[in-house]
C-alpha positions in Angstrom: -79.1 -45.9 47.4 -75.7 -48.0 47.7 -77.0 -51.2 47.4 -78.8 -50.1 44.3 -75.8 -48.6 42.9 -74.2 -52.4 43.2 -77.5 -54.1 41.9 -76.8 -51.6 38.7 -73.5 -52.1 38.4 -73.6 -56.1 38.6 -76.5 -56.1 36.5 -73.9 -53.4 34.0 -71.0 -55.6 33.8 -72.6 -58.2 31.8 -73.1 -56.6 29.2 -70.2 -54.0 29.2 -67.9 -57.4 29.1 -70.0 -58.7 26.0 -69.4 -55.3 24.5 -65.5 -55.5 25.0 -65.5 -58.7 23.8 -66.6 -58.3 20.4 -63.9 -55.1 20.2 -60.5 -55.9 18.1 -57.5 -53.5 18.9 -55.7 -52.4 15.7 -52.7 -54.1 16.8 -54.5 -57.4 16.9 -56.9 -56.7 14.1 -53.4 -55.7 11.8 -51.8 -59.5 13.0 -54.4 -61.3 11.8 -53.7 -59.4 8.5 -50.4 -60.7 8.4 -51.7 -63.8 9.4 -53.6 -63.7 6.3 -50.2 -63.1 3.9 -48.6 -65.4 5.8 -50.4 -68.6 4.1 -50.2 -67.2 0.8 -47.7 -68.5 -1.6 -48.0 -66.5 -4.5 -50.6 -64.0 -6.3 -51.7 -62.1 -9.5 -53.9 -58.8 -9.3 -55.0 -56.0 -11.3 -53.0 -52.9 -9.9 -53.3 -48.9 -10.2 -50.7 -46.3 -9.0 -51.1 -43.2 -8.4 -47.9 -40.9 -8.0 -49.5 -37.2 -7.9 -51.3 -36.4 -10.6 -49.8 -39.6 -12.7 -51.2 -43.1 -13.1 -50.4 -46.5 -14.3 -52.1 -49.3 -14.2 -50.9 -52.7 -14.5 -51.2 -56.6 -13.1 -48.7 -57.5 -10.5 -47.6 -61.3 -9.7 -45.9 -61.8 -6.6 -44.1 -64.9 -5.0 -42.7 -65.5 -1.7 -40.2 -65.3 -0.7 -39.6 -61.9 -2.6 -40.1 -62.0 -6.1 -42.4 -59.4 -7.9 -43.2 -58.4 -11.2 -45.7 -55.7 -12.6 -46.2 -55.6 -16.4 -48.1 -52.5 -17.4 -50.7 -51.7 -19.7 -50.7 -47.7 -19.1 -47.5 -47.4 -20.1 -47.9 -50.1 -22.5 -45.0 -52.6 -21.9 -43.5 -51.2 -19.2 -42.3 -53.2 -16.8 -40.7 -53.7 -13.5 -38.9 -56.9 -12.0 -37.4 -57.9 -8.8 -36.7 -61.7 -8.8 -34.9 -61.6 -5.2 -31.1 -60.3 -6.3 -31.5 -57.6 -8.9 -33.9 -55.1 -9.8 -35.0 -54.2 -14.0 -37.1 -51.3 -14.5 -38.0 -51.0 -18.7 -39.1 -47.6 -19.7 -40.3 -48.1 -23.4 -41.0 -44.7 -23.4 -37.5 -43.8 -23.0 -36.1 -47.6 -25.0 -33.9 -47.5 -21.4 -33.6 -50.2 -19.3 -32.2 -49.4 -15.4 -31.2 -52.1 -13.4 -29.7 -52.3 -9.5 -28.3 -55.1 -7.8 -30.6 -54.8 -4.0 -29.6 -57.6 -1.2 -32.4 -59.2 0.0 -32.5 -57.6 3.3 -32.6 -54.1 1.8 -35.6 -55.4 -0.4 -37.3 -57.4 1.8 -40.6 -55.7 2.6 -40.6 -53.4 -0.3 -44.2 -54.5 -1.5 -47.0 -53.5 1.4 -49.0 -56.5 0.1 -46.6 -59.3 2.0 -46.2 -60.9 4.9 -42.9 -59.5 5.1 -43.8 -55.9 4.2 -46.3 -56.4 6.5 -43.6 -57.5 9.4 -41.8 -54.4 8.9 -45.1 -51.8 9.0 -45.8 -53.4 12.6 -41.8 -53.1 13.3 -41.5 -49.4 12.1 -44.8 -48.1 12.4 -47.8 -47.3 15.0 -51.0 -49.1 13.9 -54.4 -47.4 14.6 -57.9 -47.4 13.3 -58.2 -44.3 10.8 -62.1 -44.5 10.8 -62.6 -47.5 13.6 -63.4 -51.2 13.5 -66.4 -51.0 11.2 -65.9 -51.1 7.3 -66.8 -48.3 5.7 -66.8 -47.9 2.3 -64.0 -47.4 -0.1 -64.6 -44.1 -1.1 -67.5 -41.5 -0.9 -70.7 -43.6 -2.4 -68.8 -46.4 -3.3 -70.5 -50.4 -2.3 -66.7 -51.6 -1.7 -66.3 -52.2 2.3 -62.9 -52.1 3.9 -61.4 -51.6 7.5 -58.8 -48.1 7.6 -55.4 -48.4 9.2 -53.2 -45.7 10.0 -50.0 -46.2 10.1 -47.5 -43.4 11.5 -43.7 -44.0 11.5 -41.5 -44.1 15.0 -38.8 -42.2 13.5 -38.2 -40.1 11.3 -35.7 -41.8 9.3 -38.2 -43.9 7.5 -39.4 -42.5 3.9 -42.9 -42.2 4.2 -44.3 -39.9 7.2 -47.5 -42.1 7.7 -49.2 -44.8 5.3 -53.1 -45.7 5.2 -54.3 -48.9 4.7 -57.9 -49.9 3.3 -58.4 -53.7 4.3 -61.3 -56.1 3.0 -62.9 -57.2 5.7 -64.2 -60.4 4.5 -60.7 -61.5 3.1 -58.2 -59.4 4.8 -56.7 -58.7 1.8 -55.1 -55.5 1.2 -57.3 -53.1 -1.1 -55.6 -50.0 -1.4 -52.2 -48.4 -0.1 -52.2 -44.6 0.8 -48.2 -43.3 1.5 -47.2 -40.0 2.3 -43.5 -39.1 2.1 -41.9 -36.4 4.5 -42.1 -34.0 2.1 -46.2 -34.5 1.5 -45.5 -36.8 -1.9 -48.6 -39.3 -2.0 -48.4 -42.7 -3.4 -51.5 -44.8 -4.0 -51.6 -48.3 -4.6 -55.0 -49.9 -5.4 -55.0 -53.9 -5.3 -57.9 -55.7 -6.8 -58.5 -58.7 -8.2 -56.5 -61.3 -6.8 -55.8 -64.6 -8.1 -54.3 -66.8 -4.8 -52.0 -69.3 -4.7 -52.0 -70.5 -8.3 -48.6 -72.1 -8.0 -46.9 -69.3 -10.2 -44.0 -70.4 -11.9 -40.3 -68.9 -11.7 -39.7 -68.6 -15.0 -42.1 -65.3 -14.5 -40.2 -63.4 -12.9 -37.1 -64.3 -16.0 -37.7 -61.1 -18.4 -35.4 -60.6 -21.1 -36.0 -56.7 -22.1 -35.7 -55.5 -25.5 -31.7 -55.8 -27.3 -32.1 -52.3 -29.1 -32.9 -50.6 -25.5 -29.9 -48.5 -23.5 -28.8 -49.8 -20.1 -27.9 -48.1 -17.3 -26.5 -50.1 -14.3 -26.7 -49.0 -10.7 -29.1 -46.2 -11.3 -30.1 -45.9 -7.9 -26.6 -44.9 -7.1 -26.1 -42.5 -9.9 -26.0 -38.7 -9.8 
């Protein structure tokens, strides 16, 4: 009975080695992710945010090291800038336009969809599957495959409580961000769309807002 215990087990291990072989941990999986960002220079993509039961939709640029822009067509000409020193948020809505001066240590990291932001999440958060190594898709019905991350913070001092990432396998390219503050806010950021490494210039990230609109200076700082 012992020795055909062994011959089972010899003949087992095999095949349980092939199996752990072809298994990625999330940690590892989530590097080569950052990997990914890490050879890309710039990009453009179509963008839609979801802040509760709001939503814009827009086309972000981005350029390393940390310049971003997102010019939005729900709500028409709005825009947001950060060109690396200095933050400009236009609300036409409102003809106001808010602007904070942000060093580029605070900033860094601020857009998921970087190598950098991407740095941090690994620095500040736990990485797990949310639905395992298999893609699955996007949402209920949908043909859009992507990998799910969960991502739960290591203490409690950062903003969001846990953040979700939906991953496309086949480019490892960010497809949608899921945040969820401490106080159950959610934030959803879907990514699509992408245009790579197009050699943006930095003249796009220069916006001069509208003369007539009001200004209000350090409004992150305000009461």
């Amino acid at each position: 009975m012992k020795k055909f215990m062994f011959v089972a087990l010899c003949l087992a291990f095999p095949a349980i080695s092939i199996f752990a072989q072809g298994i990625t941990t999330a940690s590892d999986y989530f590097k080569t992710i950052s990997e990914r960002y890490s050879e890309i220079q710039d990009y453009e993509a179509d963008v839609i945010i979801k802040i509760g039961k709001s939503e814009m939709t827009g086309r972000i640029s981005y350029k390393r090291p940390e310049m971003l822009r997102i010019d939005f067509s729900d709500p028409a000409e709005q825009v947001v800038l950060f060109n690396g020193n200095d933050l400009t948020i236009y609300l036409p809505g409102s003809s106001a336009i808010l602007e904070q001066s942000v060093s580029a240590n605070d900033a860094k990291g601020a857009n998921a969809a970087t190598a950098e932001g991407l740095a941090l999440m690994r620095r500040y958060y736990t990485v797990a599957y949310q639905s395992g190594q298999s893609a699955v898709p996007l949402d209920e019905g949908s043909d859009e495959m992507v990998v799910n991350f969960l991502l739960q913070r290591r203490s409690a001092t950062e903003s969001f409580r846990e953040i979700k990432l939906s991953v496309d396998p086949s480019t490892k390219l960010i497809r949608r961000v899921h945040a969820t503050t401490s106080q159950d806010e959610e934030y959803v950021f879907d990514i699509f769309n992408y245009k790579l490494n197009s050699n943006i210039s930095d003249q796009r990230f220069i916006y001069d807002p509208p003369s007539s609109a009001n200004n209000y200076n350090n409004f992150l700082l305000s009461e």
